[in-house]
N, C-alpha and C positions, 0 to 999 in steps of 0.2 A: 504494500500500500504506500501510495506518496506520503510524504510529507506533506503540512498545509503549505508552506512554501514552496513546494513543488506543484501542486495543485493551482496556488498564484499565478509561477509561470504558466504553466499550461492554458491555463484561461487570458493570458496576456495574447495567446497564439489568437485567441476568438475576439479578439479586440475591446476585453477587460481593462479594465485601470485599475489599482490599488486604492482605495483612500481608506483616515483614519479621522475621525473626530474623536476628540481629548474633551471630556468633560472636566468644565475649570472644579479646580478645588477640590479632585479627587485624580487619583493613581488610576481609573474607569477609563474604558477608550474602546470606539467600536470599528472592527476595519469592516468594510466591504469593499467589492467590487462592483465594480460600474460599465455600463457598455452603452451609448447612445448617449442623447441630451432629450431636454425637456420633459416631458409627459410620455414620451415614448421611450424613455433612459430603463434599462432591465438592473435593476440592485440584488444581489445576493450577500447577504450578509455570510459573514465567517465566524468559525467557531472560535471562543478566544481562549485559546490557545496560542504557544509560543510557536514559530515557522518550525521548526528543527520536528516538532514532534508529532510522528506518525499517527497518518486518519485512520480509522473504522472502515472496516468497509461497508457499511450500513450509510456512515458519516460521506463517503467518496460520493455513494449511490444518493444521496440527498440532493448534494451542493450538485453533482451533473445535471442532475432533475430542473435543478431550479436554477443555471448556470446554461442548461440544452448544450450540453459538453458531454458525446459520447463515452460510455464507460468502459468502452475498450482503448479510451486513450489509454485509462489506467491497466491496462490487460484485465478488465472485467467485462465480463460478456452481461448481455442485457439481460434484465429478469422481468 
Protein backbone atom coordinates (compact mmCIF):
# COMPACT_ATOMS: atom_id res chain seq x y z
CA UNK A 1 0.00 0.00 0.00
CA UNK A 2 1.30 3.67 -0.64
CA UNK A 3 2.00 5.94 1.54
CA UNK A 4 -0.31 9.04 1.96
CA UNK A 5 2.50 10.99 0.25
CA UNK A 6 2.69 8.61 -2.30
CA UNK A 7 -0.90 8.78 -2.87
CA UNK A 8 -0.35 12.86 -3.12
CA UNK A 9 1.92 12.30 -5.81
CA UNK A 10 -0.12 10.20 -7.72
CA UNK A 11 -3.08 12.34 -7.65
CA UNK A 12 -0.79 15.26 -8.70
CA UNK A 13 -0.54 12.88 -12.03
CA UNK A 14 -4.61 13.67 -12.39
CA UNK A 15 -4.12 17.37 -11.87
CA UNK A 16 -4.41 17.54 -7.90
CA UNK A 17 -2.82 20.31 -5.96
CA UNK A 18 -1.90 19.84 -2.24
CA UNK A 19 -3.37 22.46 0.03
CA UNK A 20 -3.39 22.98 3.95
CA UNK A 21 -5.39 25.29 6.08
CA UNK A 22 -3.80 25.97 9.65
CA UNK A 23 -6.28 26.68 12.07
CA UNK A 24 -4.81 29.89 14.16
CA UNK A 25 -4.32 29.19 17.73
CA UNK A 26 -4.07 25.51 17.59
CA UNK A 27 -1.36 22.74 16.22
CA UNK A 28 -5.06 21.52 13.83
CA UNK A 29 -4.51 21.61 10.05
CA UNK A 30 -6.53 20.20 7.30
CA UNK A 31 -4.75 19.01 3.98
CA UNK A 32 -6.66 18.40 0.85
CA UNK A 33 -6.56 18.03 -2.57
CA UNK A 34 -7.95 20.17 -5.19
CA UNK A 35 -8.47 19.77 -8.84
CA UNK A 36 -10.54 22.43 -10.91
CA UNK A 37 -11.64 26.13 -9.76
CA UNK A 38 -14.86 27.58 -8.66
CA UNK A 39 -18.09 25.54 -8.08
CA UNK A 40 -16.81 22.84 -10.28
CA UNK A 41 -13.35 22.44 -8.16
CA UNK A 42 -13.42 18.30 -6.81
CA UNK A 43 -11.90 18.47 -2.90
CA UNK A 44 -10.90 15.33 -1.25
CA UNK A 45 -9.91 15.72 1.91
CA UNK A 46 -6.99 13.58 3.40
CA UNK A 47 -6.55 11.45 6.20
CA UNK A 48 -4.23 13.39 8.83
CA UNK A 49 -1.88 11.49 9.13
CA UNK A 50 1.86 12.02 8.75
CA UNK A 51 3.06 11.45 4.44
CA UNK A 52 5.67 8.71 5.59
CA UNK A 53 2.86 6.54 6.97
CA UNK A 54 1.40 3.79 5.11
CA UNK A 55 -2.78 3.68 3.97
CA UNK A 56 -5.29 0.85 4.60
CA UNK A 57 -6.22 -0.59 1.81
CA UNK A 58 -9.97 0.17 2.66
CA UNK A 59 -8.40 3.93 3.22
CA UNK A 60 -6.58 3.77 -0.78
CA UNK A 61 -10.03 2.24 -1.98
CA UNK A 62 -11.90 5.46 -0.32
CA UNK A 63 -9.62 8.42 -1.39
CA UNK A 64 -9.63 6.66 -5.35
CA UNK A 65 -13.43 6.68 -4.95
CA UNK A 66 -13.60 10.14 -4.05
CA UNK A 67 -10.37 11.37 -5.93
CA UNK A 68 -11.82 8.88 -9.49
CA UNK A 69 -8.03 7.78 -9.25
CA UNK A 70 -8.07 4.10 -10.46
CA UNK A 71 -7.15 1.49 -7.82
CA UNK A 72 -4.90 -0.24 -9.84
CA UNK A 73 -2.77 2.79 -9.98
CA UNK A 74 -2.04 1.37 -6.58
CA UNK A 75 -1.87 -2.43 -7.94
CA UNK A 76 -5.50 -2.87 -6.45
CA UNK A 77 -7.93 -4.32 -8.67
CA UNK A 78 -11.48 -2.95 -8.46
CA UNK A 79 -14.09 -4.32 -6.08
Amino acid sequence: MPTLGGFISQAKRYGYTKHTIRIPGSRAKLVYLRRGQGDRAKLVEMPSVAEHVRLGREVVFSLCAMAAIPPDDFGLADE
